[in-house]
N, C-alpha and C positions, 0 to 999 in steps of 0.2 A: 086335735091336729092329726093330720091322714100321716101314715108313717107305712114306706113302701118299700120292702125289702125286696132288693136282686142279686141272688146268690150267684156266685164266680160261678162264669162257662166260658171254658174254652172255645168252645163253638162260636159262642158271639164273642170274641176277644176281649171280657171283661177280666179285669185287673182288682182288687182288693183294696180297699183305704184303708191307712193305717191300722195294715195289717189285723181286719176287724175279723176279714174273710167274708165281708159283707158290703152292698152298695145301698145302705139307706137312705129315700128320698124322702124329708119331711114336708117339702108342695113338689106337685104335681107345675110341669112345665106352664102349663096354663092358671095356674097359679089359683084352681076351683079347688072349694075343699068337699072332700067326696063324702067324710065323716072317717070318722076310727074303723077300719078295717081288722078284724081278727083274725077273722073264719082264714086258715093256710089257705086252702083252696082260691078262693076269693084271691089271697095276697100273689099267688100264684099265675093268676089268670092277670093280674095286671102287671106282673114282671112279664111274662109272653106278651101281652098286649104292645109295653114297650118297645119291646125287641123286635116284634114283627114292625112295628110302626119305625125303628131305625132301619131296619133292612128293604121297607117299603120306599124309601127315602127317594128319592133323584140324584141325590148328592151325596157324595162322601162326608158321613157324618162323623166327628170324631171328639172321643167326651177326654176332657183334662182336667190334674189334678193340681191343686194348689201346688205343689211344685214342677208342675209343668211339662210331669207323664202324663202319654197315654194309658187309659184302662181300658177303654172300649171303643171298637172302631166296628163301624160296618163294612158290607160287603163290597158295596159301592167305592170305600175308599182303597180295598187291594182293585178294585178294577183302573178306578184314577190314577194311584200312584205304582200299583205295579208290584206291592208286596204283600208275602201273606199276613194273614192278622197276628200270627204268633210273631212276627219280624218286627211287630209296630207297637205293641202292648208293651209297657214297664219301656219303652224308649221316649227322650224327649221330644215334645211335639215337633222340635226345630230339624229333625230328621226328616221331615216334609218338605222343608224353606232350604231354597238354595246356600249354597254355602255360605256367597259372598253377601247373606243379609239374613243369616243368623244372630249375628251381635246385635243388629238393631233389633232384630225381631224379639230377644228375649228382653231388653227394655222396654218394647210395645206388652210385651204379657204382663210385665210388673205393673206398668202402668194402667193396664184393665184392670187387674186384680185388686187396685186401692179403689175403682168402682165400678165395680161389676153393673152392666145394664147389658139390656137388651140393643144392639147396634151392629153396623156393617164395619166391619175392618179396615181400615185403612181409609177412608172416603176420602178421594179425590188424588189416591195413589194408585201406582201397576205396582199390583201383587202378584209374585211368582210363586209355585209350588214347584217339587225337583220330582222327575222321576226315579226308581229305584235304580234305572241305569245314570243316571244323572243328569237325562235333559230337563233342560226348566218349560214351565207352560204357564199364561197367565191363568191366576183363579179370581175366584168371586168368594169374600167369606162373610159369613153372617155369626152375629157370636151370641149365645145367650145364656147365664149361670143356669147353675144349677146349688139350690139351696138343700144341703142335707144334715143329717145327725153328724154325719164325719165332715162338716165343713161344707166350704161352698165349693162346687165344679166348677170348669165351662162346656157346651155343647157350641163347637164351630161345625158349622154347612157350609163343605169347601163345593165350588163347582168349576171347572175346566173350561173355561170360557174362551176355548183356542179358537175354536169355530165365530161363536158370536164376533172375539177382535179381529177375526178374518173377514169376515164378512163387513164389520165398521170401516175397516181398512178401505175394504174393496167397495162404500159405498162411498167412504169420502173420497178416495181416488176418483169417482165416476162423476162426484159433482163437482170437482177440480176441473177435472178435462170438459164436461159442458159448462162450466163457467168462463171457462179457458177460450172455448170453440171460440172461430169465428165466423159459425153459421148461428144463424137463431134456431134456438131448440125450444119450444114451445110445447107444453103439455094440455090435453083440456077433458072436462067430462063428458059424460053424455048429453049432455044439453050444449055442448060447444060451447061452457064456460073456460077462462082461461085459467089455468091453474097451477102452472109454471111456468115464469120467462128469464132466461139465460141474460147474457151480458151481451152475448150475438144479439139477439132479439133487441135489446135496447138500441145499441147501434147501429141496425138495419132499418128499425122502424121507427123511432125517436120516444117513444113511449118509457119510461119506468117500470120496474116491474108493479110498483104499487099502483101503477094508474094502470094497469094492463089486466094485471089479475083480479077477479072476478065479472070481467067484462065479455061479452060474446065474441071471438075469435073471427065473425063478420065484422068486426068493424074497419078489420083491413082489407077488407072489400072493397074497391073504388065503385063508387054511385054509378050504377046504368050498367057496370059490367057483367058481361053474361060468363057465368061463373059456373066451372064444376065442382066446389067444393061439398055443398050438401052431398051430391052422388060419391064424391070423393071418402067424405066422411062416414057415410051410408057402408059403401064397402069397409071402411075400418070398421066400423063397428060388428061387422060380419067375418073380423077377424083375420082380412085380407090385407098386404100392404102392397103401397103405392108411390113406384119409385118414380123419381125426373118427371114430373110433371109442371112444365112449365106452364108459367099464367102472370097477372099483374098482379101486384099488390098496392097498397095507399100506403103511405108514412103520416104520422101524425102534422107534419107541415102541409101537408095536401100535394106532395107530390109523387110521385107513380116509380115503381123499379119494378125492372122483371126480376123473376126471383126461379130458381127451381125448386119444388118440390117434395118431400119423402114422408109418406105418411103411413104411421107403423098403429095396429095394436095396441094399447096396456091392457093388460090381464091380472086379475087378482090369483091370489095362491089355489083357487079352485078351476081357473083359466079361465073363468070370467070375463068378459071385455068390459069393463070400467071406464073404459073412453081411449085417448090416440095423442099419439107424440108427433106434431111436425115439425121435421127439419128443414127450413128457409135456407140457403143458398143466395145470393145476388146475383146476377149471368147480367146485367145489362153489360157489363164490360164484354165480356165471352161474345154475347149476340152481334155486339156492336164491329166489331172485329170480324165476325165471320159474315155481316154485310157488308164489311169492308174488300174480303177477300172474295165474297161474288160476286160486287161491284168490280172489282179489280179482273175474275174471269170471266166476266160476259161483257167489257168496253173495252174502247180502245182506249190507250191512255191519253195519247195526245190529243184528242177530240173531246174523251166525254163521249161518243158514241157505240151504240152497240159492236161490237167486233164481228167478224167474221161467220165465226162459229155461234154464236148466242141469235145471228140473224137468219143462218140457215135453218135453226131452230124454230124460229117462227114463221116462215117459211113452210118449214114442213107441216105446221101446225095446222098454217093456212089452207094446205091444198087438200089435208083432212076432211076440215071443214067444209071446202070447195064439192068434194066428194060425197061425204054423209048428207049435208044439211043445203047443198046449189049453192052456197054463200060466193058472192063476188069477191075478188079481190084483184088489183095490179101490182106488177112488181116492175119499179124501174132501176137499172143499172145505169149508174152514171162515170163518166173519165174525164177529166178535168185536163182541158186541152192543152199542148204545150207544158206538161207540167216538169217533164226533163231540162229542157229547155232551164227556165227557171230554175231549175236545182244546179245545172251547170254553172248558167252565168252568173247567178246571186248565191248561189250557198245554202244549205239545208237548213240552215235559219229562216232564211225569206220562203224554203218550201213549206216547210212548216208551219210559218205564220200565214199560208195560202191555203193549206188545208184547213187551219181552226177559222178561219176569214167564212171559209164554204159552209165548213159545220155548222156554224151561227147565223148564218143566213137560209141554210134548208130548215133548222129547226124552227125558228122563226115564223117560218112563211108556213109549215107543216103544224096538224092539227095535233093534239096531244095521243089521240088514237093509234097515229101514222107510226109507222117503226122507223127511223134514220140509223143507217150505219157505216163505218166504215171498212170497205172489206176489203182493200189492197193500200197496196203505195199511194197512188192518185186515184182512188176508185171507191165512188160513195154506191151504198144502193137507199131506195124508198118499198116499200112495203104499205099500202095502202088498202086499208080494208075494208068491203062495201063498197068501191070506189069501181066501173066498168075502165074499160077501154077509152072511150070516149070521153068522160070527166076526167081521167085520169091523165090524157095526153093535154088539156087545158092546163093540168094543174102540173107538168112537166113544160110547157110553155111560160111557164107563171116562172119559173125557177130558173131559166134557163137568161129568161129577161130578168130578172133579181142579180143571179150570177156575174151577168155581163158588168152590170155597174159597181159591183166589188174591184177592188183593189189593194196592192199593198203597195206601203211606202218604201223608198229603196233609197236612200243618201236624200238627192235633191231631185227625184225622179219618183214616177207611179207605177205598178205592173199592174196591166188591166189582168183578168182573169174572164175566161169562159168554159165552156162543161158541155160535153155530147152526151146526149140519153137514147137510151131504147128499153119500150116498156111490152110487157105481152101479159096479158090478161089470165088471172085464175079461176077458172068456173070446172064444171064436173066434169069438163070434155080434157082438162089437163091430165098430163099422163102420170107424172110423178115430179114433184122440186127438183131434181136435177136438170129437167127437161128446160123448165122454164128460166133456170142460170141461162142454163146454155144459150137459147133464143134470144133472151133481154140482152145479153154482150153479143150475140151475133148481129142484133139490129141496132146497139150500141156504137160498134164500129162504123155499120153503114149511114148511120147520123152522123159522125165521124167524117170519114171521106167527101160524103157530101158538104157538109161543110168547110173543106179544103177546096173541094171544087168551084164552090162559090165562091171563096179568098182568090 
């Protein structure tokens, strides 16, 4: 049987067994038998060997005795807890263990000591260790005897495991809050498998995670959509991220949400790119809203027609194009005759059902190309594109004859309605859209008078 003597040193904080002034090991930790050792030398080289090997450690190693001093501590354990070895030697282990779980702690020693094995301490408890000023930190311990001439030890591997519970802390906090999200969070590899999906992710796209992951991340691609995702993912993978990029997606019922965008990196501990996390958004409400409040500033309300300003806009557009590329176009101005009149005698109720009476009927008889607007009190215009002078005054004759046979009901009476136009042609010879307001209401009016004339 291997018999390993370790003579007291102060230096490595070894302690004495009943008071032998010696620390005989009859097996080696690993429990190999090496044979009878005589030669000092030899017994010498494997008490250093030890001792390098506890100060080699990672951990704060520390040897106890059946009554549940320390003899031997390494170096590691004044770094962990903060004192020196001569402070920890010949004191009970439980000088390590917070105050308030010493009493249990020395019933957990009693009860390894009836059977000594190889085991983690505590499994499936928070173990504290105290510092020497008295703050407590969690540890990690591992216990293993130690069989000798003076009895059995133990050898605990305490580790400081503040960081690792920091870190558990701060990952479970992080899969709380994307569980929590209610954007879909989405993770996937380099082959655009999916390889996490959130509780957003289910409820944006109806999918489970279990029907989601391991499937390719096109599948929320709607059919025929011309899509920048590959170029998307192409840059993540190059380490680049990619914020608010709007696009369509598919839900598993087959139908469509816009969605926004954010697609980031994952990097391994060596900064690797390992694949890309995308963050889904829904915006179809957002979108829908801000075509509401376009629609809102480019019409009029009460018509449905373009406004004023959205028409001088095209407009301008046109006389561009009139200029760069010869493109025809006319523009008519129109004033809805007597329409004061009407507002005095009947009330701005019956004006008002006189204007949308007109708007329905220019739309109507106008192609979907034409531009219809309203850009006064009683004052439509037409914008007609491709269209000269000459088709253009037909198709102002067309409307003018339309307009007349409009009416509104009034009690047990009708109010006819009519309209004067004046239109002036847009070609390359125009000078600029203001020019041609101004002309189309100049010969507006004199449509106008003339038709007074002829009353």
């Amino acid at each position: 049987m291997l018999t390993q003597t370790l003579t007291s040193s102060r230096g490595y904080g070894d302690r004495t067994s009943a008071g032998s002034g010696r620390l005989r090991f009859v097996q080696p930790i690993d429990e190999v038998d090496h044979g009878t050792i005589t030669d000092k030398q030899e017994e010498a080289g494997m008490k250093d060997s030890f001792r390098h090997l506890l100060e080699a450690a990672p951990d704060a190693m520390v040897i106890v005795d059946a009554e549940g001093k320390m003899v031997m501590v390494n170096g590691q354990t004044e770094e962990v807890f903060g004192y020196l070895r001569e402070e920890l030697v010949g004191q009970p282990v439980e000088t390590l263990v917070p105050d308030r779980l010493r009493e249990s702690h020395s019933s957990h020693r009693f009860e390894y000591a009836a059977d000594p094995h190889v085991r983690s301490m505590g499994v499936g408890l928070e173990l504290y260790g105290q510092h020497k000023d008295g703050s407590e930190f969690p540890v990690d311990i591992s216990l293993s005897p130690l069989h000798t001439e003076d009895g059995t030890f133990v050898l605990s591997a305490i580790r400081d495991i503040t960081e690792w519970r920091r870190a558990e802390q701060d990952a479970s906090l992080f899969r709380a809050v994307v569980e929590s999200s209610q954007d879909a969070i989405i993770s996937k590899d380099l082959t655009d498998v999916i390889t996490t999906w959130n509780a957003g992710a289910e409820r944006l796209y109806g999918y489970t995670a279990d029907e989601a992951k391991g499937k390719s991340i096109t599948m929320l691609v709607p059919p025929g959509h011309d899509d920048n995702m590959p170029e998307i993912l192409r840059r993540a993978r190059s380490s680049e991220q990619i914020d608010n990029y709007e696009t369509i997606r598919v839900r598993k019922d087959g139908t469509q949400v816009d969605v926004s965008l954010t697609v980031s990196p994952v990097c391994d501990r060596d900064g690797q790119v390992i694949g890309a996390s995308v963050i889904a958004r829904d915006v179809s409400a957002r979108l829908r809203y801000q075509e509401q409040l376009r629609y809102l500033a480019e019409h009029d309300a009460l018509t449905g027609l373009l406004n004023r300003r959205q028409f001088e806009r095209e407009v301008s557009e046109q006389v561009g194009r009139a200029h760069r590329y010869g493109e025809l176009s006319t523009l008519l101005m129109i004033d809805i005759d007597g329409f004061k009149q009407i507002n005095d005698t009947y009330g701005h109720r019956v004006g008002d059902r006189a204007l949308k009476t007109i708007a329905v009927a220019l739309k109507r008889r106008l192609r979907d190309t034409d531009q219809v607007a309203r850009v006064g009190g009683d004052e439509f215009a037409v914008l007609l594109p491709y269209a000269g002078a000459e088709q253009a005054g037909d198709i102002a004759a067309d409307l003018q004859g339309l307009v007349s046979g409009c009416s509104v009901e009034v009690q047990d009476s009708e109010v006819h309605l009519s309209m004067s136009i004046g239109l002036v042609q847009i070609d390359n010879d125009t000078k600029d859209d203001e020019s041609v307001f101004i002309e189309a209401d100049k010969l507006m009016y004199e449509d106008k008078r003339q038709a007074k004339a002829r009353d």
